[in-house]
C-alpha positions in Angstrom: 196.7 -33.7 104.6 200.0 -33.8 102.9 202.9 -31.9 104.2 203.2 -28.0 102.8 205.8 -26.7 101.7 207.2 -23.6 103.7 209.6 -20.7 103.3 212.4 -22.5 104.0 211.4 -24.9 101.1 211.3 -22.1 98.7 214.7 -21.0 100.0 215.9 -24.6 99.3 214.1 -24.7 95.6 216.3 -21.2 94.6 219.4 -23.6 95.7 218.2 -26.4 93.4 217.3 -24.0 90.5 219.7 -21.0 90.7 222.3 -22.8 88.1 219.3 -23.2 85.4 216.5 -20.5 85.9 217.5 -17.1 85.2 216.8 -14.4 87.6 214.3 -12.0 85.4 214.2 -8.7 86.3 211.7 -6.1 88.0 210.2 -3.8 85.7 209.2 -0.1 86.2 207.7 2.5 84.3 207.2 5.9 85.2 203.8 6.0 83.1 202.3 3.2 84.9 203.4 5.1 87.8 201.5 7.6 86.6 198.4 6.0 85.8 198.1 4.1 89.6 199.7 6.6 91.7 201.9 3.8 93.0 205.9 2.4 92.4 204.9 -0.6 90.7 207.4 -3.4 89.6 206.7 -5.9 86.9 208.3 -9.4 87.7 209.0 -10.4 84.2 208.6 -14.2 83.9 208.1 -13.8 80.4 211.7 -13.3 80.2 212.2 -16.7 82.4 213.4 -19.9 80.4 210.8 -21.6 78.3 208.8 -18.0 78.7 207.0 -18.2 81.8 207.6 -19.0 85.4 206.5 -22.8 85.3 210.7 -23.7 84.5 210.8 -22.7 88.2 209.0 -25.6 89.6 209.0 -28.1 87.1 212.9 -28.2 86.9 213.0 -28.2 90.8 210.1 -30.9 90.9 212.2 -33.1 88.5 215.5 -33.0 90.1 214.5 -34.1 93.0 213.6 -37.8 91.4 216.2 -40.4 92.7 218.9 -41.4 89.9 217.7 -44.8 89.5 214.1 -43.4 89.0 214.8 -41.1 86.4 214.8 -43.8 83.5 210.8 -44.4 84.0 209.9 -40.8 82.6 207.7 -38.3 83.9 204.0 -37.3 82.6 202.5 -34.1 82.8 198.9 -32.4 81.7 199.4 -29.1 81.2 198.0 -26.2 78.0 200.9 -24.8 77.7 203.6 -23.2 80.1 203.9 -26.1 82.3 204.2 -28.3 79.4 207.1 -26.7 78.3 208.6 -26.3 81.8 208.6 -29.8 82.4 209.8 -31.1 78.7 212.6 -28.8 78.9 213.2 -29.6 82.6 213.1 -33.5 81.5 215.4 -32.7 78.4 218.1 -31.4 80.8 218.2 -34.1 83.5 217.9 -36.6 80.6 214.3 -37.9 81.7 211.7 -39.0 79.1 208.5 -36.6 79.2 205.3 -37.4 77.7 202.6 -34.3 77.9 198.6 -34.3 78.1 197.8 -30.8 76.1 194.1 -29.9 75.5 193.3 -29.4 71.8 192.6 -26.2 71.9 196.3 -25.4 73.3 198.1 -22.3 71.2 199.9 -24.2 68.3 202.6 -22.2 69.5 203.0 -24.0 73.4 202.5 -27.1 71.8 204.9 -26.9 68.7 207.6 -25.6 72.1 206.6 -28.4 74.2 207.3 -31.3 71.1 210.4 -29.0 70.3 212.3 -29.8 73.6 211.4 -33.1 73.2 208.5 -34.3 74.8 206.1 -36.6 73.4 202.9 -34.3 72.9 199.4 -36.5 73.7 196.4 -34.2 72.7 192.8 -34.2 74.5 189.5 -32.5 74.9 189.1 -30.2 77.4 185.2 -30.3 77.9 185.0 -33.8 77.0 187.8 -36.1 78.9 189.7 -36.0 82.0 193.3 -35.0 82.0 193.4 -35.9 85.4 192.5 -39.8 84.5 194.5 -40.0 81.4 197.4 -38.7 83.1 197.3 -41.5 86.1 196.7 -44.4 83.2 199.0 -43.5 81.2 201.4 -43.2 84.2 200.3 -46.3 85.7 200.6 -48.1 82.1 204.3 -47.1 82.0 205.4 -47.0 85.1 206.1 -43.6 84.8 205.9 -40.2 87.8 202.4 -37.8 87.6 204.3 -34.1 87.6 200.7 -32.3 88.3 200.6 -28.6 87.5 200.6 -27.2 91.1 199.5 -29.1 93.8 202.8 -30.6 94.4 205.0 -29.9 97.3 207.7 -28.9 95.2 206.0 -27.8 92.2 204.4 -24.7 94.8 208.2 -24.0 96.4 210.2 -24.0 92.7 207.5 -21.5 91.9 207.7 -18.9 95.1 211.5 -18.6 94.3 209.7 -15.7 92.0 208.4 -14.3 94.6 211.6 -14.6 97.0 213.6 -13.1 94.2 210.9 -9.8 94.2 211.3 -8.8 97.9 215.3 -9.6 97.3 215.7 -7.1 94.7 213.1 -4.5 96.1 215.3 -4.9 99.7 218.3 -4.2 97.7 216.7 -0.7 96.6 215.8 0.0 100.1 211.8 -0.6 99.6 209.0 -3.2 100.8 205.8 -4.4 99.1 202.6 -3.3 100.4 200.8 -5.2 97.9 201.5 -8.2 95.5 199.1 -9.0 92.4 199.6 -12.5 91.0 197.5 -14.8 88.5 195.9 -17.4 89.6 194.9 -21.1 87.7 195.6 -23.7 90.7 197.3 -21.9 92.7 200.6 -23.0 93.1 202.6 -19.6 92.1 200.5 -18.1 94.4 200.7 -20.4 97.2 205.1 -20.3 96.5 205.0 -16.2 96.1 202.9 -15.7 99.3 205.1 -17.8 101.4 208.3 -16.2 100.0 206.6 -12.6 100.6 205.2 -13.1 103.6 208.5 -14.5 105.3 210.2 -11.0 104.9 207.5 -8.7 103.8 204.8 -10.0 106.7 202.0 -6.9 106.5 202.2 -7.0 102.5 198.9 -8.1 100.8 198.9 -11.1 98.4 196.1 -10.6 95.8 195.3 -13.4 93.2 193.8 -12.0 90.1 191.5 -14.3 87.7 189.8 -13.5 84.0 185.8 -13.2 84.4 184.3 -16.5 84.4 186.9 -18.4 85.7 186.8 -16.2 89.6 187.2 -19.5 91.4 189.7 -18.4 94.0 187.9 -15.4 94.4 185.1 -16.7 95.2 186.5 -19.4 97.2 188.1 -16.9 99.6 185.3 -15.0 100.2 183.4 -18.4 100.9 186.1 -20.0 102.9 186.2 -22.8 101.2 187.3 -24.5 97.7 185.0 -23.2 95.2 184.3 -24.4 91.3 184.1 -22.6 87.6 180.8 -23.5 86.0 183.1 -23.3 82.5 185.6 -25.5 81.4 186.9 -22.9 78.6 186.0 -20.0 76.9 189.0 -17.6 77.6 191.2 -15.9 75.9 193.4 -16.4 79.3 194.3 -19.9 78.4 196.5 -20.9 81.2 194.4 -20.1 84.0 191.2 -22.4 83.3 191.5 -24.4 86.1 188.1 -25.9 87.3 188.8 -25.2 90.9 191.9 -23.8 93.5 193.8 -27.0 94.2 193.5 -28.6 97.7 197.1 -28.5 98.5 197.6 -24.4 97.7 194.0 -23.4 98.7 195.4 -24.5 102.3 198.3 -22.0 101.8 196.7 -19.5 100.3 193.4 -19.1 102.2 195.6 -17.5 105.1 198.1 -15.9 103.2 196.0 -13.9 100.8 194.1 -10.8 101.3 191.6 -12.1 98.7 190.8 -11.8 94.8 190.8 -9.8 92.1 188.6 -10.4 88.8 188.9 -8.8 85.1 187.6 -8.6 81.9 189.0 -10.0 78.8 188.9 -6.3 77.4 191.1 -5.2 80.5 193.2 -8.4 79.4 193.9 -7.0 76.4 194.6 -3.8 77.1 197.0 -4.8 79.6 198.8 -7.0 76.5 198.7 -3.6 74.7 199.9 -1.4 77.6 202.8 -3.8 78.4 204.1 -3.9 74.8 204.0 0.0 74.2 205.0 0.8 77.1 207.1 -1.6 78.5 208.8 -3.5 75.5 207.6 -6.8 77.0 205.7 -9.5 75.0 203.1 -10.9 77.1 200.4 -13.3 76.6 196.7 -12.3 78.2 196.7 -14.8 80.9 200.0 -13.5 82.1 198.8 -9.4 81.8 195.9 -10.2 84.4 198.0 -8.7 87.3 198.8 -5.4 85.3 195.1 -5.5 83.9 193.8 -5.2 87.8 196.1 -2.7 87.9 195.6 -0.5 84.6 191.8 -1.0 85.3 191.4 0.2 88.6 190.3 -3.2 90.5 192.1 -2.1 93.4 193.6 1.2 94.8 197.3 1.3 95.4 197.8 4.8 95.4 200.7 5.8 97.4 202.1 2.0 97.9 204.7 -0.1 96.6 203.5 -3.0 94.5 204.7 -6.0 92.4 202.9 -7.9 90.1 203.7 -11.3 88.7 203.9 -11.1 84.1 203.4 -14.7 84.7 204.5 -15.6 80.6 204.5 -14.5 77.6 203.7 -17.4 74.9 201.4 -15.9 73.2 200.0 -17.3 69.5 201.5 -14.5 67.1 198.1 -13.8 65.5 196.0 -13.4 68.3 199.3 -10.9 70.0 199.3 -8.9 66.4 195.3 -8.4 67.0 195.8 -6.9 70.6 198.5 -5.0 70.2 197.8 -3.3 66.6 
């Protein structure tokens, strides 16, 4: 097994990033308050570079490649957000990216992803394997495999969210009692647990998945790494992975209380809910924390909670449908 990362690792990633990542805020609302009987706070990583919270651990996987490695480039698979985490990442340490995006990607990620310079490849989601590709194409020039999560410093760039919610609900005197985060691998979850848990040790760590696609779910209630029969079909783009990566399965199977699932109606609500209410543009597979919430998936009534808004890149059209 490869080494984990730990708390301290996530303390070391908010070092490495704290000069390029901005520190987004918590969000509150006195109606969603209201509607769970709980002080919720929204970590808004839709407001984070690039729109989502992938920046975090691409830029602190990146920098950490030796100077004289730097000039061989970097390649990534990715539909979206950690496409664009790593190309931007890549365009400001000067390292060439090149980017695996599935077809069906929203125009939008991939137009942002060739934008800060990477060179976009497209494939088939159902058909090939990214996985493959990536490794050849790697191995044909030479270049470093940045995978999505299960990468020691991939899953500690990411819990600097995570570190940065117990920070600022400490400085307002309060605690979590519960945290609701989206799941796809795993690796935000695995980075925000280990950040919680380090200072917040009795809060519960949720992860919360679109029907269909319940694989940590249903791999915590097994015990063990469980797959998604689907390989797309959701409007929750970024969090199709087939199954909970092996590297943050082994953080989070202690660390997490266990899993929440919701609908792609609840999804859209949520997108609704948080623009109305909150002024935040976010895109469904982000709103699956507030979804649990807004739905009822899980009583809170009475507690403190934060829950990750993962991104907010979300095609224009689709956003105008939900929210009008």
């Amino acid at each position: 097994m490869a080494t984990l990362p730990t708390a301290a690792d996530v303390a070391d990633a908010a070092r490495m990033i704290a000069s390029v990542a901005r520190r987004t805020p918590l969000v509150s609302s006195p109606e969603l308050d209201a509607l769970t009987g709980a002080r919720v706070f929204l970590k808004a990583e839709s407001l984070q570079r690039t729109g989502s919270f992938k920046f975090r651990g691409a830029y602190n996987r990146l920098a950490r490649i030796p100077e004289d490695r730097k000039a061989i480039g970097v390649v990534a698979m990715s539909s979206g957000n950690h496409a664009q985490g790593v190309a931007t990442a890549a365009q400001l340490l000067g390292i060439r990216a090149t980017i695996l995006m599935p077809k069906d990607s929203p125009q939008l990620k991939r137009d942002r992803t060739a934008a800060a310079g990477a060179e976009v490849v497209l494939f088939d989601r159902e058909k090939d394997d990214r996985v493959a590709m990536a490794n050849a194409l790697a191995a044909e020039r030479g270049a470093i495999v940045v995978p999505p999560y299960d990468d020691f410093y991939i899953m500690a760039g990411q819990g600097t969210a995570g570190r940065e919610i117990v920070d600022d609900l400490t400085a307002q005197g309060l605690s979590p009692d519960t945290v609701l985060v989206c799941c796809s691998g795993g690796g935000l979850l695995a980075g925000v647990a280990l950040a919680v848990h380090e200072r917040a040790p009795k809060a519960k760590v949720y992860s919360v998945e679109p029907e269909g696609f319940d694989d940590h779910a249903r791999s915590f209630e097994a015990g063990e790494r469980l797959g998604n029969t689907k390989l797309s079909g959701s409007l929750c783009d970024g969090l199709l992975a087939q199954m909970p990566g092996e590297l943050t399965f082994a953080i989070n199977k202690p660390h997490v209380a266990g899993g929440l699932v919701v609908s792609e109606d609840e999804v859209k609500r949520a997108v609704a809910f948080a623009f109305r209410e909150l002024k935040l543009v976010v895109e469904p597979s982000g709103a699956v924390p507030l979804a649990a919430l807004l739905a009822g998936r899980i009583d809170v009534k009475g507690q403190v909670v934060a829950a990750v808004i993962s991104g907010g890149n979300v095609d224009p059209a689709v956003f105008a449908k939900m929210v009008g």
